[in-house]
NUVEX-178335 format. One line per 5 residues: number of its first residue (from 1); their letters; for each residue x, y, z of C-alpha. Coordinates in steps of 0.1 Angstrom, whole numbers, plus 5000, padded with zeros to 4 digits. Layout:
N
NUM> A> X,Y,Z; ...
//
This chain:
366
1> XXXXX> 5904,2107,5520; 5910,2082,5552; 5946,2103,5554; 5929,2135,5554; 5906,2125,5581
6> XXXXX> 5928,2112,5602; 5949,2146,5602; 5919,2161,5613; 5909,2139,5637; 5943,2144,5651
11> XXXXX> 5948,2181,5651; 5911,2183,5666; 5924,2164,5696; 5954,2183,5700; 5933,2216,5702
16> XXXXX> 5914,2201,5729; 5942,2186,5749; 5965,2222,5743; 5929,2246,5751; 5927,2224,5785
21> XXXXX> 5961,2229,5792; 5958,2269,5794; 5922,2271,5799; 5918,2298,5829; 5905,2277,5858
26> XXXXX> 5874,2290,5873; 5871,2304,5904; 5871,2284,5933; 5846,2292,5957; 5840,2285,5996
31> XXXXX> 5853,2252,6011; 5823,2237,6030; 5845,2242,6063; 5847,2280,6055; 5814,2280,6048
36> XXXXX> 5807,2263,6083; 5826,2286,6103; 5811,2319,6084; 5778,2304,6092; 5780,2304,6125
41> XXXXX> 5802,2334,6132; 5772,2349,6111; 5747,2335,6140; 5771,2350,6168; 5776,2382,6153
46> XXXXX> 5738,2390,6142; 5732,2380,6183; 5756,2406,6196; 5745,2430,6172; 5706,2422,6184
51> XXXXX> 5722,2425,6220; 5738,2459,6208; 5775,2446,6218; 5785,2466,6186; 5823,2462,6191
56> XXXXX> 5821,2426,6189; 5796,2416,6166; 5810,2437,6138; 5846,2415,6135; 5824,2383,6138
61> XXXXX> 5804,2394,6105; 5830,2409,6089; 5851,2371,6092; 5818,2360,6080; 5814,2376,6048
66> XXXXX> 5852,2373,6040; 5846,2337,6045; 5817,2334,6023; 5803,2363,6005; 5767,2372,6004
71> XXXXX> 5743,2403,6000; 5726,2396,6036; 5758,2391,6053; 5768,2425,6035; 5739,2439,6048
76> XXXXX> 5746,2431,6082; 5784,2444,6084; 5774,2476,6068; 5741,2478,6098; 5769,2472,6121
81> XXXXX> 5795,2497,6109; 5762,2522,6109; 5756,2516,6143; 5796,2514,6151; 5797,2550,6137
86> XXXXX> 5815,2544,6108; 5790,2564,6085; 5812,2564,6059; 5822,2525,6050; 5788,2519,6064
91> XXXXX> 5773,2540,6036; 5796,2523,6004; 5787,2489,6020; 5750,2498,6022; 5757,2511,5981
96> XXXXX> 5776,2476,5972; 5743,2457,5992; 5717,2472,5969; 5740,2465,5934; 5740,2426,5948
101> XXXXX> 5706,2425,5956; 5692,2437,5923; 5715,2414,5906; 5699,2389,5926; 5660,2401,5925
106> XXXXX> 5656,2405,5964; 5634,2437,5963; 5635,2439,6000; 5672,2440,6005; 5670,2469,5979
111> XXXXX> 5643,2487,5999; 5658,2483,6028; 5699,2490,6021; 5680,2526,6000; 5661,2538,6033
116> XXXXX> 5699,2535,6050; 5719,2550,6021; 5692,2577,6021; 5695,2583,6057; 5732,2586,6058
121> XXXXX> 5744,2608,6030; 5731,2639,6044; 5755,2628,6077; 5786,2618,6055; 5815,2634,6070
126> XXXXX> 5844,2645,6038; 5877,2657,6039; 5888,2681,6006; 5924,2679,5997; 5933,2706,5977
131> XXXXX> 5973,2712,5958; 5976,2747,5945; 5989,2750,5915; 6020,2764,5930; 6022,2731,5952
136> XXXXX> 6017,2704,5922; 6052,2692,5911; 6056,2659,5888; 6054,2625,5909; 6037,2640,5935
141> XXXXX> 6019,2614,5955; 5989,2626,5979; 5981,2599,6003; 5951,2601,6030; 5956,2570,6058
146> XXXXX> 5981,2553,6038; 5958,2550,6008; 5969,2571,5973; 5943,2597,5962; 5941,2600,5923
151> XXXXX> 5950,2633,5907; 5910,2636,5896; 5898,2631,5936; 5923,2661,5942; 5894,2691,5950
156> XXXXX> 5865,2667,5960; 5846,2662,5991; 5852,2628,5998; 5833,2608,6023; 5857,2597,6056
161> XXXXX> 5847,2581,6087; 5844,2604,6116; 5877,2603,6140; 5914,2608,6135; 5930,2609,6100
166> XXXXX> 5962,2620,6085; 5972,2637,6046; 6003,2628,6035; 6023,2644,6003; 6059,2632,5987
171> XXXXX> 6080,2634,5959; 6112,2629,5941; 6138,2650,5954; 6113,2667,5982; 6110,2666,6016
176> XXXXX> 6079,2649,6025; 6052,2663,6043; 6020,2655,6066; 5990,2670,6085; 5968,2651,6110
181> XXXXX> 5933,2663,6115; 5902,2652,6131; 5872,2650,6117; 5836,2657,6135; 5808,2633,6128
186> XXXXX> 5771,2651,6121; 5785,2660,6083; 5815,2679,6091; 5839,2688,6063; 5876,2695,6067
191> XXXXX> 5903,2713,6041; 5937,2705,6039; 5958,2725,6019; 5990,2710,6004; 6017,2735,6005
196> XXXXX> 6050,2735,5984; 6071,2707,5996; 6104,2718,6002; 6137,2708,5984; 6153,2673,6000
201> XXXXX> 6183,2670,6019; 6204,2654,5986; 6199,2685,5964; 6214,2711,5989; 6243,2692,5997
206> XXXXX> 6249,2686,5960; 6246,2727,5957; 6275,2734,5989; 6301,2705,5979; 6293,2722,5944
211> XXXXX> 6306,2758,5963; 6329,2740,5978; 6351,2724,5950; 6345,2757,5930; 6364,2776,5960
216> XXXXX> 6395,2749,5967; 6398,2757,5928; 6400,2797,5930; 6425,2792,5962; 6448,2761,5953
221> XXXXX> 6459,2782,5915; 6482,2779,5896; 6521,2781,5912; 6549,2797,5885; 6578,2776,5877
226> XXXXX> 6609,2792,5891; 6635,2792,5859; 6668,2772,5857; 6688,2804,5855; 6678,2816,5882
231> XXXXX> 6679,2780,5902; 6718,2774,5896; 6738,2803,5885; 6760,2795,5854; 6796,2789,5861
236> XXXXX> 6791,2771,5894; 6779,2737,5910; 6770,2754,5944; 6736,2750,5954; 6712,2791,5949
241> XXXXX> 6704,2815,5974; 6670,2809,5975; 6656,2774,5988; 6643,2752,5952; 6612,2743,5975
246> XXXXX> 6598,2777,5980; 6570,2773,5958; 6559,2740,5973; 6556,2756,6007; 6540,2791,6001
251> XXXXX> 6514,2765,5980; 6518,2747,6016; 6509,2775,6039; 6479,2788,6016; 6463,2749,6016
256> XXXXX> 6464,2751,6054; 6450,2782,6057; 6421,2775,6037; 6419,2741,6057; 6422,2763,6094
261> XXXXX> 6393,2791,6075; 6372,2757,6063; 6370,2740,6100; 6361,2771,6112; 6332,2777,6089
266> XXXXX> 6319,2746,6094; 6320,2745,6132; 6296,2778,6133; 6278,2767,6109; 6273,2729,6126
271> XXXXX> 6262,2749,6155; 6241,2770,6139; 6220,2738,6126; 6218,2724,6157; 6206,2755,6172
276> XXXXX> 6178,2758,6145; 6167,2720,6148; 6164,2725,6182; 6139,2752,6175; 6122,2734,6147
281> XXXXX> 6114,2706,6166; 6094,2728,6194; 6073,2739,6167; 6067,2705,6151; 6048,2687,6176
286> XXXXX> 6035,2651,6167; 6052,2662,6133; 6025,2683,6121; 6049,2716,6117; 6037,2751,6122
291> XXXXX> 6050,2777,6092; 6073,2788,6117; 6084,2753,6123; 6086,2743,6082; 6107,2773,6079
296> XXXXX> 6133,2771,6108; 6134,2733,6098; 6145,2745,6058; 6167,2762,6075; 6184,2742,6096
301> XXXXX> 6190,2721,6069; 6209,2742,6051; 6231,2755,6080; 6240,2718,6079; 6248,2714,6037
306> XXXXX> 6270,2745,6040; 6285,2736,6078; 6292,2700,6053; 6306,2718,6020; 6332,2738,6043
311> XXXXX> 6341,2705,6065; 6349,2691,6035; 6369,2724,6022; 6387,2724,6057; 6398,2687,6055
316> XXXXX> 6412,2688,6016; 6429,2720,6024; 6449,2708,6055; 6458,2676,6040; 6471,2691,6002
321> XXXXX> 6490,2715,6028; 6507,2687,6048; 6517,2665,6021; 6531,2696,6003; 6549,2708,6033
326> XXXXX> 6563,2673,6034; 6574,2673,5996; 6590,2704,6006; 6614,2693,6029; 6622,2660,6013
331> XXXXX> 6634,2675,5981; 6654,2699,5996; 6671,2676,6017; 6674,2647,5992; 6687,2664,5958
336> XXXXX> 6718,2682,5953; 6705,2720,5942; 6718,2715,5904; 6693,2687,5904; 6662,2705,5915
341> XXXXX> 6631,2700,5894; 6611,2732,5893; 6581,2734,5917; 6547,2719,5905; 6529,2742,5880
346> XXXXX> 6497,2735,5886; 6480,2721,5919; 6445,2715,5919; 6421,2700,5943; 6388,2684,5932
351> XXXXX> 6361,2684,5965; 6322,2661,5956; 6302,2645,5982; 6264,2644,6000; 6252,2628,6028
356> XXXXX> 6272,2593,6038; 6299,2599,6005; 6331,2618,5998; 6353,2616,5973; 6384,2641,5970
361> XXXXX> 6414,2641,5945; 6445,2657,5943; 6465,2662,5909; 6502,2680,5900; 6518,2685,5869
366> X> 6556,2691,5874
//
C-alpha cells in the first residue's frame, strides 16, 4: 500500500513539474516605464489635439496607445484621425472603441464612440474592385496599398481614406499590373476594373526558342551518304573525281545561310521592339498604361521573344557551318581518298533558351 502511494505521489509531482515546463506563459503586459512614457505622450497629444495641432498630436496618441492599450486612449486616436481626415480608420477605430467599452461597462464611451460612428458612415469614402470573370485566373493576387484583398471582398464597397491609393494584380506566369486613383472625400466611390493580365515574359520566349529549334531541324536534314563505289573506282588506288567532302560543305553553306537569314531576322525584329517600347512607354505614364499603351507594350515584347528565337537560330547556324566547313577541309587534306569515310548522315541541331539562358547542341552520326 506505502509502494503504491509513493508511485503516485511521484508521478503527481512529475505532472506538475512537466505541465510547468510547457505551460503557455501569460501575456506580459506594459513595463511601468512604457506605461510612463504612454502616459505622458497621452497628456501631450490630448493638448495639441485641444490646441487643434492635428498633425502632431495624432503620432503622440498613437505611441500612446501602442505603448499601453486602453479604450480612452483609443478613443482619442480615432477623434484625431476624424479630425485628421482619415474618415475611414477613424470610423473602424471608433467601431473597436465601443466593443472595449461595453466589455468594460463605460456607457459613456459607448454613447459617445456611436454618435461618431453614426456621423461618419454616411461620409465613408469606398473603392470597388471588381475581376471579370474573364480576368480571374488561379493565384491571382489583388492587392490595394500593399495589403491583399480576399477573393470574398472582390465586388464590395470597401471603406478607404480619402487621398491617393493604388490596385495592384499578379500572377504566376503574368505580367503584373497596377492602377493609381484618387479618391474624393464627402462619400465618393471609385471602380477599378481588373483586366486580363497579360502572358509574362518567360512563356513567349519559351514559345520562339520552341520555333526556333523546330526550324534549325527542318533546315539542318538529313545529308545522304555518298557510296564506296562511287568514292574509289574499283581497280585503282587514285583518289575520285569528285571531292569526299562535298557533303560536309553543301551541309556547310546551308548552316551559314540560315545563320546570315537568322541575324538578319533578329536585327529587324530587335529594332522593331525597341521602336514599340519606346511608344509604350509614352502611353504609360507613372505606370498606369492606357489600352493603347498595354497593347503596344504586349507587343513589344514579343518583337523581342521572336528578335531572341532567331538570334539564337542565326548564332547555331553560323557556327554548325564553320566547324563543318572546317571538317571539310581537314579530311580532304589529311586522308588519302581510298580512306575517306562517307559524309555524316545525319546533322542535327538542338536550339532551348529564355531570358539570361542558352543551351545549344550539336550531334553527327557518321
Amino acid at each position: 500500500m506505502k509502494r503504491i502511494i509513493y508511485k503516485s505521489v511521484l508521478a503527481t509531482t512529475a505532472l506538475c513539474l512537466f505541465g510547468n515546463l510547457f505551460a503557455k506563459p501569460a501575456a506580459a503586459g506594459p513595463s511601468a516605464t512604457d506605461k510612463s512614457i504612454a502616459a505622458q505622450l497621452f497628456e501631450e497629444g490630448r493638448a495639441l489635439l485641444e490646441q487643434g495641432r492635428i498633425e502632431q498630436a495624432c503620432p503622440k496618441l498613437e505611441e500612446s496607445q501602442r505603448l499601453d492599450p486602453g479604450g480612452g486612449t483609443l478613443l482619442n486616436v480615432a477623434l484625431c484621425h476624424e479630425r485628421q481626415g482619415r474618415t475611414a480608420t477613424a470610423w473602424v477605430e471608433f467601431v473597436e472603441a465601443r466593443g472595449v467599452a461595453k466589455a468594460d461597462d463605460r456607457p459613456l464611451r459607448v454613447a459617445f464612440a456611436q454618435t461618431h460612428i453614426a456621423q461618419l458612415e454616411p461620409s465613408l469614402s469606398r473603392v470597388i474592385v471588381q475581376v471579370p470573370s474573364g480576368s480571374d485566373v488561379p493565384d491571382l493576387e489583388i492587392k490595394r496599398d500593399g495589403t491583399v484583398i480576399g477573393r470574398a471582398a472582390w465586388g464590395s464597397a470597401m471603406p478607404v481614406d480619402p487621398g491617393d491609393h493604388v490596385v495592384e494584380a499578379a500572377a504566376p506566369g503574368k505580367i503584373s499590373w497596377k492602377q493609381s486613383l484618387v479618391v474624393s472625400p464627402a462619400g465618393d466611390t471609385k471602380t477599378v476594373v481588373v483586366p486580363a493580365l497579360l502572358d509574362g515574359p518567360a512563356h513567349a520566349t519559351a514559345t520562339s526558342t520552341s520555333t526556333a529549334s523546330s526550324t534549325a531541324r527542318a533546315v539542318l536534314a538529313p545529308v545522304p551518304a555518298p557510296s564506296r563505289a562511287a568514292s574509289v573506282p574499283a581497280g585503282t588506288g587514285d583518289a575520285p573525281p569528285a571531292r569526299a567532302g562535298s557533303g560536309l560543305t553543301t551541309t556547310a553553306w546551308v548552316a551559314l545561310g540560315l545563320g546570315v537569314v537568322g541575324a538578319g531576322v533578329s536585327t529587324y525584329f530587335g529594332l522593331q521592339a525597341i521602336s514599340l517600347k519606346n511608344d509604350a512607354d509614352r502611353e504609360c505614364p507613372n505606370d498606369a498604361c492606357t489600352a493603347d499603351g498595354a497593347s503596344q507594350n504586349h507587343d513589344a515584347i514579343r518583337a523581342a521573344d521572336i528578335a531572341t528565337g532567331a538570334a539564337a537560330v542565326g548564332i547555331v547556324g553560323i557556327g554548325v557551318g564553320a566547324v563543318l566547313l572546317v571538317m571539310s577541309g581537314a579530311t580532304h587534306e589529311s586522308r588519302p581518298a581510298a580512306q575517306l569515310s562517307p559524309a555524316p548522315t545525319l546533322v542535327t541541331c538542338d536550339v532551348s533558351g529564355g531570358l539570361g539562358r542558352g543551351e545549344v547542341t550539336v550531334r553527327a552520326r557518321w
